[in-house]
C-alpha positions in Angstrom: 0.0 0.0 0.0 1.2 3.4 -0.8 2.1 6.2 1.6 -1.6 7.9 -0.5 -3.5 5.0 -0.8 -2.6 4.4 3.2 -3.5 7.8 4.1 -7.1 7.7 2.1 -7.4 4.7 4.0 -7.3 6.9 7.3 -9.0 9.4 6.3 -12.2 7.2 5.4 -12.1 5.3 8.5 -11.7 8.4 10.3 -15.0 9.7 8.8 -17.1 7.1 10.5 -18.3 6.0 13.7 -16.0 3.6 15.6 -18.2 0.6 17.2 -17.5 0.6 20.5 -15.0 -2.4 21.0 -14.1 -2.7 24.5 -11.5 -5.3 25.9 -11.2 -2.9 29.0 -14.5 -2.6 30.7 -17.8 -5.2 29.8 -21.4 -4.4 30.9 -23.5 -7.6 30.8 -27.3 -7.1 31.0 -30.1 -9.3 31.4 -33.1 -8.1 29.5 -36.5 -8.4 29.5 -36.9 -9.3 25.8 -39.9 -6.6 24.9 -37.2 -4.0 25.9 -35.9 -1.9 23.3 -34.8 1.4 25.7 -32.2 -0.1 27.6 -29.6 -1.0 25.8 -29.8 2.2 23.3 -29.7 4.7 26.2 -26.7 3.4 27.9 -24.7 3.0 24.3 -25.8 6.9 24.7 -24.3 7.9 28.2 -21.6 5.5 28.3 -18.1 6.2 28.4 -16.6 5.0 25.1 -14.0 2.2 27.0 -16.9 0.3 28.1 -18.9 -1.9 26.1 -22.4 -3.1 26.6 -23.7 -7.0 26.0 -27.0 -7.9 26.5 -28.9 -11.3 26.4 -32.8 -12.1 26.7 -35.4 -13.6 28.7 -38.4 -14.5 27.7 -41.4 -11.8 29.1 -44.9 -10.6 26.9 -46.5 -9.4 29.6 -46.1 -6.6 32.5 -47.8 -8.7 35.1 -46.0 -10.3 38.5 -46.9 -13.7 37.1 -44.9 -13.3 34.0 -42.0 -11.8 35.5 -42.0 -14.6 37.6 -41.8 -17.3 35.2 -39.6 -14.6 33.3 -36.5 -15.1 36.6 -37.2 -18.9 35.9 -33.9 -18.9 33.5 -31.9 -16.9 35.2 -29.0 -19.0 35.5 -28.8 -19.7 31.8 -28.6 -15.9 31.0 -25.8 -15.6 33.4 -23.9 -18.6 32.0 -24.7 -16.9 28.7 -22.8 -13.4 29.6 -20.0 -15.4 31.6 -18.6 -16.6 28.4 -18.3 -12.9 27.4 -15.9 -12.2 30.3 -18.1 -9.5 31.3 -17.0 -7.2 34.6 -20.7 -6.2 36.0 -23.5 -8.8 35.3 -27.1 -6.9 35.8 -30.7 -8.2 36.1 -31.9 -5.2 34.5 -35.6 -5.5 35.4 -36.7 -3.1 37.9 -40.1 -4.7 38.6 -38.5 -8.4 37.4 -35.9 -7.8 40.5 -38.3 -6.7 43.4 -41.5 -8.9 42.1 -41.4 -10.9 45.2 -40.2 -8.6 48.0 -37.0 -8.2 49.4 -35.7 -11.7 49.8 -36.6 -12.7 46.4 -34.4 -9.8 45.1 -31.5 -11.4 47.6 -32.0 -14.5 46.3 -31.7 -13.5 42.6 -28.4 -11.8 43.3 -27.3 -15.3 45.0 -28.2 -17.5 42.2 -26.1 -14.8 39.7 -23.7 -14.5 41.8 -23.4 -18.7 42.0 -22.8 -18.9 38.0 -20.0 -15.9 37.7 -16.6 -14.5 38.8 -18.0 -10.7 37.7 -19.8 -8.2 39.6 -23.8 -8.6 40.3 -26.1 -6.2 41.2 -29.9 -6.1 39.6 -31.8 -3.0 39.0 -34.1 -2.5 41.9 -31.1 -2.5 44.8 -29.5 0.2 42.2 -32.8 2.3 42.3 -32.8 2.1 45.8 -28.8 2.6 46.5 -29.0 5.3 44.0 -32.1 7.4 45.8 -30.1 6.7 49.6 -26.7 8.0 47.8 -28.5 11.1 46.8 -30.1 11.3 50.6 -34.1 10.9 49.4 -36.4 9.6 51.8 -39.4 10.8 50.7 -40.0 10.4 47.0 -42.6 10.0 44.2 -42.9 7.0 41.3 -43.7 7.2 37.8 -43.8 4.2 35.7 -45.5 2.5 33.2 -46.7 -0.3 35.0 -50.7 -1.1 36.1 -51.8 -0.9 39.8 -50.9 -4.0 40.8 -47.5 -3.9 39.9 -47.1 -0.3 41.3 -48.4 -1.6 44.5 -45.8 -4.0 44.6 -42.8 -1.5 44.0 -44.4 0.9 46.5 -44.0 -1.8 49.0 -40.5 -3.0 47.6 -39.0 0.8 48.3 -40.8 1.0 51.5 -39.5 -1.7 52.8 -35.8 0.0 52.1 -36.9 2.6 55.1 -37.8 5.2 51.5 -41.4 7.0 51.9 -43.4 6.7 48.9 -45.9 9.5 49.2 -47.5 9.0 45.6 -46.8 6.6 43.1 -48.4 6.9 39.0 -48.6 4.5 36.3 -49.5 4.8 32.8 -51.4 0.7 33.3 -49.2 -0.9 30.2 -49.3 -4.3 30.1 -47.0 -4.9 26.8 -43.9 -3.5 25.0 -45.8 -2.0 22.0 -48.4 -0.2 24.6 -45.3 1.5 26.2 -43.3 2.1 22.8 -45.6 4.1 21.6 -44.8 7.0 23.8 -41.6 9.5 23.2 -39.7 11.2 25.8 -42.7 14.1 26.5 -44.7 11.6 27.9 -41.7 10.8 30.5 -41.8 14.9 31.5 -45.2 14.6 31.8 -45.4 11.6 33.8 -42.8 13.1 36.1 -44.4 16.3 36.8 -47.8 14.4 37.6 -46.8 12.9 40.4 -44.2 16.0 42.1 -45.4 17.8 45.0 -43.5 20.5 47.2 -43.3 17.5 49.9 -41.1 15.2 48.8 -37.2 15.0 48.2 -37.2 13.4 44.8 -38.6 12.0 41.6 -38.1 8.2 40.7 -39.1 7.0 37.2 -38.9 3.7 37.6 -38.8 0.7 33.9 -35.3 0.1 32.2 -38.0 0.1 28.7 -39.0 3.8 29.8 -37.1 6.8 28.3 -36.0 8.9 30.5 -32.1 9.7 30.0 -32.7 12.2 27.3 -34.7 14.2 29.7 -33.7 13.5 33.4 -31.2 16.7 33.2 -34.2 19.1 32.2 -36.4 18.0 34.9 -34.3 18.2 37.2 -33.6 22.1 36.8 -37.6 22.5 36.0 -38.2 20.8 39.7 -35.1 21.7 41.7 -34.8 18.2 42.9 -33.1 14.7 42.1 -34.6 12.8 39.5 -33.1 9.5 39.2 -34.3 6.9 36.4 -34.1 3.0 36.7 -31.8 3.6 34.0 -29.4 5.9 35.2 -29.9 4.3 38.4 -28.5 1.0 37.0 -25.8 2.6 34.9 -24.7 4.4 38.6 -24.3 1.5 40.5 -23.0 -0.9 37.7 -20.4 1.7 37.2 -20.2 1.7 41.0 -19.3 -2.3 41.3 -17.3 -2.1 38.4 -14.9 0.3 40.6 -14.8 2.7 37.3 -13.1 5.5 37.9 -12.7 7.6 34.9 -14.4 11.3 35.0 -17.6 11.7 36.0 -20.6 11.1 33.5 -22.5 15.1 32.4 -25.5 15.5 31.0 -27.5 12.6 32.3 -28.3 13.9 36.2 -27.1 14.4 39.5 -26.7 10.8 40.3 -24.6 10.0 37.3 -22.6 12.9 38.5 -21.3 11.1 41.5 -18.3 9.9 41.9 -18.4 6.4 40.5 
């Protein structure tokens, strides 16, 4: 190749977007499989060293039944992201990690932790390490999620010595149903359910986007507005002992030191 030809070649590879191949630092997530927010939205705030990887489990319905039997292979998933060498492994599920209370969630986080050398955590102990790092104990919920299933988290958080003074969903029982909303109906979710009394705003799904918008409600409200997204992101990044700068743009909590 000649000295041109090898510099054309850099200057068209320079022109496009690098994947992000990581041998660093790997993110392993286990997925509901009707989410499509996830993964896109920490591609989007992560630091370009780490890489994400994501596999599946089976879940077409938003009920505590299905999440249930979703957990069921659990320890498949893990074996599946082991054999990526992954640093942080992540039930990333907020409902799918609380369903059954707080001992279920310990449990899950036992059986992971049985079937990998890397990190575990799972997305409801981030939501609620993430709202006692930021010092809330009174807060309000958004989600997507129907009565029964809010009543459930409410419980869940409670249980974590957080008050939940109000809690909102939008009743979605499947992927499509919550798909079809953009980021507007996130603000508008959020400022339903703020009130001068509490301390901060949690909008809990790992399917609902929120990441594009947590910054901007946070200035409109004057108060911490943590995400099950950025939540997760914060206390993966938090296991994973990362300590590159901190990560702008995304809220408070993702401001932390990781």
């Amino acid at each position: 190749m000649t000295e041109q030809s090898s510099n054309l070649f850099k200057s068209q590879y320079q022109s496009i977007s690098e994947p992000r191949y990581s041998n660093k630092h790997r993110m392993g997530l286990i997925v509901p499989s009707l989410n499509v927010t996830i993964e896109p939205e920490f591609n989007a705030v992560l630091p370009r060293d780490i890489s994400v990887h994501a596999t599946r489990l089976k879940l077409e319905h938003g009920d505590a039944e299905s999440l249930e039997k979703m957990a069921e292979r659990t320890e498949e998933a893990c074996d599946l992201l082991a054999s990526a060498k992954v640093d942080v492994l992540v039930y990333a599920c907020t409902t799918g990690s609380l369903v059954k209370g707080l001992d279920w969630e310990s449990k899950l986080v036992e059986r992971m932790k049985a079937r990998t050398r890397a990190q575990v955590t799972t997305t409801a102990r981030a939501v609620v390490d993430g709202l006692k790092e930021m010092n809330l104990s009174k807060i309000a919920i958004g989600t997507p999620y129907t009565q029964k299933l809010n009543k459930i988290e409410k419980e869940f958080i409670e249980s974590n010595g957080i008050e939940v003074t109000k809690i909102k969903g939008l009743g979605c029982m499947q992927g499509e149903d919550l798909h079809k909303y953009d980021s507007s109906k996130t603000i508008e979710l959020a400022l339903s359910v703020d009130s001068e009394d509490v301390e901060g705003i949690l909008l809990s799904c790992t399917d609902l986007k929120t990441v594009t918008v947590i910054e901007a409600l946070e200035k409109k409200l004057g108060k911490p507005v943590i995400s099950s997204n950025t939540a997760t992101l914060w206390k993966s990044l938090r296991v994973m002992k990362y300590k590159n700068p901190k990560i702008l743009g995304y809220g408070s909590l993702l401001q932390r030191n990781s």
